[in-house]
N, CA, C and O of each residue as an XYZ file, in Angstrom:
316
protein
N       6.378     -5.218      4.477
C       6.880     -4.166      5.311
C       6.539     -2.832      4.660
O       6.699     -2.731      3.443
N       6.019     -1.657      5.462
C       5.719     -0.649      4.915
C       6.616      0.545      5.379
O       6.863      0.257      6.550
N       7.074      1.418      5.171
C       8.051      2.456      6.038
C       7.955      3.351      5.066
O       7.604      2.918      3.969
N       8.192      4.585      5.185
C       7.914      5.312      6.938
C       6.861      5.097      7.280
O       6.125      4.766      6.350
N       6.333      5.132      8.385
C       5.164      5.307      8.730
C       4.851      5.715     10.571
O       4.979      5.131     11.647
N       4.456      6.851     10.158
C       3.882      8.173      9.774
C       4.926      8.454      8.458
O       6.104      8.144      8.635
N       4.576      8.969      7.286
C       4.922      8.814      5.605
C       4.597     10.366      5.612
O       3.849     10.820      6.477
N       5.104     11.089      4.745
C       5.283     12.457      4.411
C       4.746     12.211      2.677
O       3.649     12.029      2.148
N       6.009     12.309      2.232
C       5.675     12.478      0.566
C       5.678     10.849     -0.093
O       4.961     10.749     -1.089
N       6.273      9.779      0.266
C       6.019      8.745      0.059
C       6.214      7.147      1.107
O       6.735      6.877      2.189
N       5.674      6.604      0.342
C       5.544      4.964      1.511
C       6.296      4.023      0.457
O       6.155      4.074     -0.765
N       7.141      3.138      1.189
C       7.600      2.216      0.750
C       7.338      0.749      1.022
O       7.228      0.569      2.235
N       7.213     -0.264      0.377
C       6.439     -1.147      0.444
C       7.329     -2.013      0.220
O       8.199     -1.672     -0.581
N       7.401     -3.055      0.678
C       8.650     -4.429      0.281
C       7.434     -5.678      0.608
O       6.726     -5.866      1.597
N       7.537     -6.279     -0.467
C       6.427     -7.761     -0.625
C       6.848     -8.526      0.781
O       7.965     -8.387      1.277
N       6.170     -9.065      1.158
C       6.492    -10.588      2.089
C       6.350    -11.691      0.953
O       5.543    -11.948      0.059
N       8.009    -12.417      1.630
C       7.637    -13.618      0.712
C       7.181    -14.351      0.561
O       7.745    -15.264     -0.042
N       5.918    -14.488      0.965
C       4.666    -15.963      0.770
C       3.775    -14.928      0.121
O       2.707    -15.476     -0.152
N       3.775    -13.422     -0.303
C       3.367    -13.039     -1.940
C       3.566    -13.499     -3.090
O       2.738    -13.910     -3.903
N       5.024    -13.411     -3.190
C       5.711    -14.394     -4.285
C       5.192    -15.073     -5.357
O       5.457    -15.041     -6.559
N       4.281    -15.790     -4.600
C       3.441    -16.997     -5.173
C       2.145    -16.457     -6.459
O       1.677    -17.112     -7.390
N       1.942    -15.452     -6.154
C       0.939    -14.149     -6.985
C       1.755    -14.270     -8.110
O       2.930    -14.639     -8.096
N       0.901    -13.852     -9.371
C       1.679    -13.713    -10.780
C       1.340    -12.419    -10.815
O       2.077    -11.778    -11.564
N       0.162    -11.533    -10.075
C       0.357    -10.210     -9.995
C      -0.417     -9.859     -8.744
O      -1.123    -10.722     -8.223
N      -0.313     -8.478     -8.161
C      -0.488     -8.148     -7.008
C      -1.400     -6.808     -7.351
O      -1.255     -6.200     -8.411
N      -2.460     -6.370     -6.225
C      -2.880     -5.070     -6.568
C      -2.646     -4.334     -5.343
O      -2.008     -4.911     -4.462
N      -3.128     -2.956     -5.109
C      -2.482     -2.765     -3.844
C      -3.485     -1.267     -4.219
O      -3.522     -0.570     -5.233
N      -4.077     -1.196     -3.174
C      -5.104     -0.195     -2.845
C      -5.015      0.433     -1.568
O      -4.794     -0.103     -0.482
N      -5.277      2.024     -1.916
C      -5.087      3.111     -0.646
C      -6.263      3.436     -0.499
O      -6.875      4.052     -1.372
N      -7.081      2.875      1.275
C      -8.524      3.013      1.418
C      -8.354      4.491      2.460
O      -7.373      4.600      3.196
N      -9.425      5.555      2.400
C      -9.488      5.897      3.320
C     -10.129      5.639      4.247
O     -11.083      4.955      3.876
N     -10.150      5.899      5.841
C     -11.327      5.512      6.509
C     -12.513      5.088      6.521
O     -12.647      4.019      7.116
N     -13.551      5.589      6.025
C     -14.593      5.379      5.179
C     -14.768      4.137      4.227
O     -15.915      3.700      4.138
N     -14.003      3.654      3.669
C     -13.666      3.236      2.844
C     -13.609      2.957      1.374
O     -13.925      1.942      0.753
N     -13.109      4.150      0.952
C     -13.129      4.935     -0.758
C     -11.833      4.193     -0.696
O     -11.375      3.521      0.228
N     -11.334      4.462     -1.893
C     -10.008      4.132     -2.509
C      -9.852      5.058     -3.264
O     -10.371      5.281     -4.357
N      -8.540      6.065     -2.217
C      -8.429      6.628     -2.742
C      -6.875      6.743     -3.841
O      -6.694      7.782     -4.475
N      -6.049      5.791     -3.924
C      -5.458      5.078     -4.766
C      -5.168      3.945     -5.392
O      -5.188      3.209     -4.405
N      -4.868      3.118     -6.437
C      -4.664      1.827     -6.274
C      -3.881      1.866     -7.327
O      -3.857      2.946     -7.917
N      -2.983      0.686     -7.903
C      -1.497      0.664     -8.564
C      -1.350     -1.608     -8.568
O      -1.500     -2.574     -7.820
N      -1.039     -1.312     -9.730
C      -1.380     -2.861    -10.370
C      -0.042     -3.142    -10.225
O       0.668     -2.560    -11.045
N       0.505     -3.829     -9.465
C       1.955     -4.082     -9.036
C       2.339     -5.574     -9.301
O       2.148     -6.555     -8.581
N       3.015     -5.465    -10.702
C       3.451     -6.993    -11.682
C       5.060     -7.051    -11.055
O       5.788     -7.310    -12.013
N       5.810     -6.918     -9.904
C       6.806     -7.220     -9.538
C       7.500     -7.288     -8.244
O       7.212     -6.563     -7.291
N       8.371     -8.131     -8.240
C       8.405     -8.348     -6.523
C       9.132     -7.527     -5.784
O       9.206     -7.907     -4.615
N       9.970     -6.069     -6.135
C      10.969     -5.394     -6.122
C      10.081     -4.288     -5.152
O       8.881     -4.318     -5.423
N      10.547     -3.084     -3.809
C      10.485     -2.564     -3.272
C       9.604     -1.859     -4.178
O       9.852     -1.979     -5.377
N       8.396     -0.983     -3.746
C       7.635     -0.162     -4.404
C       7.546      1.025     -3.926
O       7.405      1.039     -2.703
N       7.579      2.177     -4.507
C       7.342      3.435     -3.748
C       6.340      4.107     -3.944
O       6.541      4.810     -4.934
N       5.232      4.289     -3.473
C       3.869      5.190     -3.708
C       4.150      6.133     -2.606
O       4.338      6.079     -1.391
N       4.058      7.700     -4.261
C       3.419      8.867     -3.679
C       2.553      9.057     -3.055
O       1.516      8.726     -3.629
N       2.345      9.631     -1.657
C       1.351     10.090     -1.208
C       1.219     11.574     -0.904
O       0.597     12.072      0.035
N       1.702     12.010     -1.570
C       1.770     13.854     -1.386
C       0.221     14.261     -1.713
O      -0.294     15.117     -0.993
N      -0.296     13.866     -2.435
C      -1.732     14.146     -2.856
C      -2.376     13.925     -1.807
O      -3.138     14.865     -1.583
N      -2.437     13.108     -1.034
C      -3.231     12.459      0.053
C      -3.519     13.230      1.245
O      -2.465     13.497      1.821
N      -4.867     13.838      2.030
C      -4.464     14.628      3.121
C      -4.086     13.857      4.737
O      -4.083     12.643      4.944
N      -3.886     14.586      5.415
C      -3.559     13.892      6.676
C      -4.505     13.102      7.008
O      -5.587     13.012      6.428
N      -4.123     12.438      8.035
C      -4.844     11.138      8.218
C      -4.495     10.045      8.200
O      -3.342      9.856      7.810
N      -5.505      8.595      8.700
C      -5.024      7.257      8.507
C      -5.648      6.548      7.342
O      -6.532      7.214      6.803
N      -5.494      5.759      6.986
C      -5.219      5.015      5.862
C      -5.143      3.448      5.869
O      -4.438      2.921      6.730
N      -5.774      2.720      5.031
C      -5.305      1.425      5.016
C      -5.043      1.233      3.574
O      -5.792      1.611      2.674
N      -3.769      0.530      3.411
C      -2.978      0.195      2.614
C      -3.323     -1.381      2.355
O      -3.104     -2.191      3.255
N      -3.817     -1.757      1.216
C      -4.383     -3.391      1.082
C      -3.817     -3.635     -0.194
O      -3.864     -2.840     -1.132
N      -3.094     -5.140     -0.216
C      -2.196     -5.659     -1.068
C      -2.829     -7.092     -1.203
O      -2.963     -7.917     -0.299
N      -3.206     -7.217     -2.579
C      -4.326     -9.100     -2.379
C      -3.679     -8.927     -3.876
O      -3.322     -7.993     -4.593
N      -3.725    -10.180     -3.934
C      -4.054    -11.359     -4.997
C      -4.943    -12.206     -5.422
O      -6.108    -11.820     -5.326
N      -4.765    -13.237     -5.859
C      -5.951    -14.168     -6.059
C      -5.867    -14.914     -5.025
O      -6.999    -15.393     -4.946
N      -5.146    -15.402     -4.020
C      -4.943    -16.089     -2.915
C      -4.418    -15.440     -1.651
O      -4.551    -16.139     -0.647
N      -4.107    -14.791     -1.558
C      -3.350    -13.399     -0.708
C      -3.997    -12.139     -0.493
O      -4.461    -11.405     -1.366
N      -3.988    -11.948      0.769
C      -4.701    -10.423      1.128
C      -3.732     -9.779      2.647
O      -3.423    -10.388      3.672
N      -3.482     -8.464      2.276
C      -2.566     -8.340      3.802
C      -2.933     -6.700      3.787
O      -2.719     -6.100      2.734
N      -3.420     -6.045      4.803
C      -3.924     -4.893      4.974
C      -3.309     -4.382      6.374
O      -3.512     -5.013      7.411
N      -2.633     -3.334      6.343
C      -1.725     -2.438      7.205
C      -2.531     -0.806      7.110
O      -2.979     -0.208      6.132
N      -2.492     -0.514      8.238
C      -2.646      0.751      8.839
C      -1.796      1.944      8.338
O      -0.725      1.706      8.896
N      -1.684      2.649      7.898
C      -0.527      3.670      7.630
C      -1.133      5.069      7.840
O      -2.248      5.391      7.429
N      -0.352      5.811      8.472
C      -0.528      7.310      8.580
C       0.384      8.166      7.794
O       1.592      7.973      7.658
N      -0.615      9.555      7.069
C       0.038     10.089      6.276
C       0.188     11.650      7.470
O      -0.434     11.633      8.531
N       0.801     12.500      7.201
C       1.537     13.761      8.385
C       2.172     14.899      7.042
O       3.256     14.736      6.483
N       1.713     15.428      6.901
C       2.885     16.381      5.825
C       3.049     17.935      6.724
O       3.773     18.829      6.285
């Protein structure tokens, strides 16, 4: 689950639990194009909060994989 979205200064992220199964997770901010323009090595299963204040307006895909797991969501940033 990702929220807010449309996201201002940050996005919050809560794992699905058939992640779980990952001993670690990565989680990359693509822009359109597809650069990355963040990414964050995420060793825990607990709600995550990534800044996006840096980021300009626009859409975004937000991609969360593992070694067996991949789940990619749409997110819009608005400041």
């Amino acid at each position: 689950m990702v929220f807010p979205n449309p996201a201002d200064n940050a996005v919050r992220i809560q794992i699905d639990p058939a992640f779980r199964k990952e001993n670690e997770l990565q989680l990359s901010i693509l822009n359109t194009v597809g650069d990355v323009v963040l990414h964050i090595n995420w060793k825990t299963w607990k709600e995550l909060e990534v800044d996006v204040r840096n980021l300009h307006d626009g859409m975004y895909y937000l991609n969360v994989y593992g070694e067996r797991m991949n789940a990619i969501k749409k997110i819009v940033i608005v400041h």
